[in-house]
Residue, then its C-alpha position, 0 to 999 in steps of 0.5 A: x082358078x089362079x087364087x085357088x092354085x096360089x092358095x095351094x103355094x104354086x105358082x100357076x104358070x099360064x101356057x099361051x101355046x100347048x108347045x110350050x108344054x116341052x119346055x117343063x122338066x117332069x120334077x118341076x111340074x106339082x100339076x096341070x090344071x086345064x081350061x075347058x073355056x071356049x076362048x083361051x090363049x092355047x088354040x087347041x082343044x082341052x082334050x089334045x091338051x090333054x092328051x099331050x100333057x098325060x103323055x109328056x107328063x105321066x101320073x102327074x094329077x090333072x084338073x079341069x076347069x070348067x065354069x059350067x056346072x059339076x054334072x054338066x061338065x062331067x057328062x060333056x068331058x066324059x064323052x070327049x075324053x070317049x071320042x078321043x081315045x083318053x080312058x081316064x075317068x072324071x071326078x068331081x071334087x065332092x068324089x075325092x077326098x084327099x087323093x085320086x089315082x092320078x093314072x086314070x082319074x082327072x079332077x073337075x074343078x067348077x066355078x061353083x064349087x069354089x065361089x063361096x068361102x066354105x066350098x073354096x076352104x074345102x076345094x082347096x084343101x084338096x087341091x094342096x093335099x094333092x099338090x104336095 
């Protein structure tokens, strides 16, 4: 994920603990991009990173990583985000053209749609348009 936010001109900054989250200035954050791998420095669930990154930075876009695939990751997020009271919907990147509601709608990223060069042009086309 870090090559396709780079090939965005960001610079990805890796967080370590989700307090860290209160050091950022709202300007100074393009988006938050999201792991929702098992083992990750940050201790806490992706949904409370989530959750605190949607309250400490509103309407900023938000991605999620997943390595799994683009249906199984949306039906599993999905239920989490239910659960947990975040009434955000989840796209995949083949749903979004060049934008999303940014309020209610959160964008999936998959090994899968980025591990070929075409599907890698194409994602991170998305990713600059929406991190501009």
């Amino acid at each position: 994920m870090k090559k396709l936010i780079s090939s965005a001109n960001c610079d990805p900054i890796p967080l370590s603990s989700i307090n860290q989250l209160s050091e950022f200035e709202t300007e100074s954050i393009a988006g938050i991009v999201i792991s929702t791998a098992l083992s990750s420095p940050v201790k806490n669930k992706y949904w409370e990173v989530l959750q605190n990154s949607i309250e400490q930075f509103p309407g900023k876009p938000i991605f999620l990583a997943s390595f799994a695939s683009v249906r199984s990751s949306k039906v599993t997020i999905s239920a989490a985000l239910k659960k947990n009271n975040i009434d955000f919907d989840v796209l995949s990147c083949e749903e979004v053209s060049h934008g999303f509601d940014t309020n209610k709608e959160i964008v999936l990223l998959t090994q899968g749609e980025i591990s070929d060069a075409e599907k890698f042009h194409r994602v991170s086309e998305l990713v600059k348009a929406v991190l501009r």
